[in-house]
C-alpha positions in Angstrom: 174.2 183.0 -20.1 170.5 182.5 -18.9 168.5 183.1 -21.4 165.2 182.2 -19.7 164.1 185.5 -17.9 166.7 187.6 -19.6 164.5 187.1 -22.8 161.5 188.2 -20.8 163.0 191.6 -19.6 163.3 192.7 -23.2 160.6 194.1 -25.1 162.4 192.2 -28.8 165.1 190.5 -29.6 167.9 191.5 -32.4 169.1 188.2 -33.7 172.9 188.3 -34.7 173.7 185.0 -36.7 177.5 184.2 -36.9 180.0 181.9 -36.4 181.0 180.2 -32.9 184.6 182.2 -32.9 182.8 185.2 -34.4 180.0 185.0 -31.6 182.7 184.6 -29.0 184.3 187.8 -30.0 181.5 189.8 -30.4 180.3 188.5 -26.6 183.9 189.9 -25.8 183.8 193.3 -27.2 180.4 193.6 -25.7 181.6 193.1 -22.6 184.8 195.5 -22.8 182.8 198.3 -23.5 179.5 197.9 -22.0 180.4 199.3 -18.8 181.3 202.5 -20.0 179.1 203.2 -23.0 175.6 202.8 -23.8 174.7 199.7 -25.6 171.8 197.1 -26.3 171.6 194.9 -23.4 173.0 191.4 -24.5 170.4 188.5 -23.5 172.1 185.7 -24.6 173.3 182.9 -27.0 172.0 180.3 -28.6 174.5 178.0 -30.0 173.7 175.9 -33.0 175.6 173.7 -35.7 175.4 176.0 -38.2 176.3 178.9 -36.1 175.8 181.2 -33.3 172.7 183.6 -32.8 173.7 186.3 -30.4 170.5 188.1 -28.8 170.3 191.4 -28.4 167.7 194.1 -27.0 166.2 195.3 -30.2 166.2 199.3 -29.1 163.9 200.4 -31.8 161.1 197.9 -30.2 161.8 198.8 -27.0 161.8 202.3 -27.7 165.5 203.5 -26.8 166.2 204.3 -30.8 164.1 205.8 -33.3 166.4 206.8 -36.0 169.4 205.3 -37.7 172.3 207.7 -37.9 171.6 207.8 -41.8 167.9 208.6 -41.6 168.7 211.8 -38.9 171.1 212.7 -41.9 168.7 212.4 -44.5 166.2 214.5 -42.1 168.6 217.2 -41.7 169.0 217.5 -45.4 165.7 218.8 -45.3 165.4 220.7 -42.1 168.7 222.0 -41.1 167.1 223.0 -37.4 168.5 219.3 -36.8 171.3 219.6 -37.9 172.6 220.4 -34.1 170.7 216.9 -33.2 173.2 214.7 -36.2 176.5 217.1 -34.5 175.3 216.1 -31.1 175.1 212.3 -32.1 177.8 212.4 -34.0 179.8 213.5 -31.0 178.4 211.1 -28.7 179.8 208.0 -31.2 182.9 209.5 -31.5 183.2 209.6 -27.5 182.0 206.3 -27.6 184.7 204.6 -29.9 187.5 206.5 -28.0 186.4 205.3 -25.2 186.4 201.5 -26.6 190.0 202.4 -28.0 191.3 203.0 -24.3 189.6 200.3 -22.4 190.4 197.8 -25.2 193.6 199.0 -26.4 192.8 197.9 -30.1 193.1 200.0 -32.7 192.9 198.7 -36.4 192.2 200.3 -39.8 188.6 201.5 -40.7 189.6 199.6 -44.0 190.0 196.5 -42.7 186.3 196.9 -40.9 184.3 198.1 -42.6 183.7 195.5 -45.6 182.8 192.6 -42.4 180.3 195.8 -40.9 178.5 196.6 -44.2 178.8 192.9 -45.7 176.9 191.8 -42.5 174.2 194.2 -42.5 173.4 193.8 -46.3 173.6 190.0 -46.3 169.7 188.1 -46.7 167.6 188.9 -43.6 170.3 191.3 -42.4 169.4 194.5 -40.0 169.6 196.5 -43.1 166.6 194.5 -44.1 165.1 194.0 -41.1 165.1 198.0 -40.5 163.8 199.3 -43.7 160.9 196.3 -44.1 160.3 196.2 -40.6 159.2 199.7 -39.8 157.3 202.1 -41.8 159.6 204.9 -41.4 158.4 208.8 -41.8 160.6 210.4 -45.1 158.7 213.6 -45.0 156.7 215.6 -42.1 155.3 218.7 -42.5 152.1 220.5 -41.5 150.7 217.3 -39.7 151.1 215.2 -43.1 153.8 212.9 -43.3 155.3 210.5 -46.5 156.5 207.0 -44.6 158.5 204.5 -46.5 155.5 202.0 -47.1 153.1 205.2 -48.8 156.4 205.5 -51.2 156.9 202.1 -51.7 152.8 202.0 -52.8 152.9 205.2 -54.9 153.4 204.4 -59.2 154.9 207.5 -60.9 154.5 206.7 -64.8 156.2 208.9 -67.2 155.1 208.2 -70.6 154.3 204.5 -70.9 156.4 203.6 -68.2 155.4 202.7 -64.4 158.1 203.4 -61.9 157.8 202.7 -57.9 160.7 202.5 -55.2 161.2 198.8 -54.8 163.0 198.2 -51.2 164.1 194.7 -51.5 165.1 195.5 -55.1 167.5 198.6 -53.6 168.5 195.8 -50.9 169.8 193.8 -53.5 171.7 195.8 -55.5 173.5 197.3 -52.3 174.3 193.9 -51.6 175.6 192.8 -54.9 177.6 196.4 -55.4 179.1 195.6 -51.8 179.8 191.8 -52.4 181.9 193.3 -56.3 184.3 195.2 -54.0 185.5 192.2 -51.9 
């Protein structure tokens, strides 16, 4: 794959680090579904001895994503007019993965996926940790105000003689070390 002007056609790049056999399946998967479902454009490879980095479009730079399906959840919470917006997305993954089932005709437990998938996205320098230290994301809007992760991440609450703040990497961390206990 040509990475050359590929990498200039894309406004960022998502760097996936993995393994050589891992990389190869992932560029396989990628292309079994990319025809029929919407996806980040894949720019290339780069292979190294340690391992693979596949590229990716990064669609929140680029502007094709805004939200993680989690944050639209969390919004909703609060504001059930979106609620229809989480259904509608919802819907449109769940298309999406049928439609992966039929043109790859693989179908395997969510158990047996989900601890690679979460393991992957919690692991140092992960897109978990690239999303929420990358972007100052908007908790709260209302009345032209708005909270964004990085005001809440600056604000002290103390409560008696004790300072409390929400500490990001710190909740990074213990995701990751909860995650890596039930392996």
């Amino acid at each position: 794959m040509a990475l050359g002007s590929a990498i200039g056609d894309v406004a960022a790049l998502f760097r996936k680090p993995m393994p050589s056999a891992q990389a190869d399946a992932e560029i396989r998967g990628w292309n079994s579904v990319a025809s029929g479902m919407p996806v980040p454009a894949l720019v290339g490879r780069i292979r190294r001895p340690s391992g693979d980095l596949v590229l990716y479009e990064d669609v929140f730079s680029s502007g094709r994503c805004s939200l993680l399906l989690g944050d639209l959840i969390a919004q909703a919470d609060r504001d059930q007019a979106l609620i229809p917006c989480v259904e509608e997305l919802i819907d449109g993954i769940r298309r999406d993965l049928c439609t992966a089932v039929r043109r790859t005709g693989q179908v395997q437990e969510l158990a047996a996926c989900v601890s690679g998938l979460y393991a992957d996205r919690l692991r140092p320098g992960g897109r978990i940790k690239s999303w929420y230290t990358g972007h100052d994301l908007a908790l709260y809007r209302e009345a032209r105000r708005q909270l964004t992760l990085q005001d809440l991440a600056e604000y002290h609450l103390t409560i008696g003689e004790r300072t409390y703040r929400v500490d990001i990497e710190r909740i990074i961390m213990s995701s990751r070390r909860t995650q890596h206990s039930r392996r």
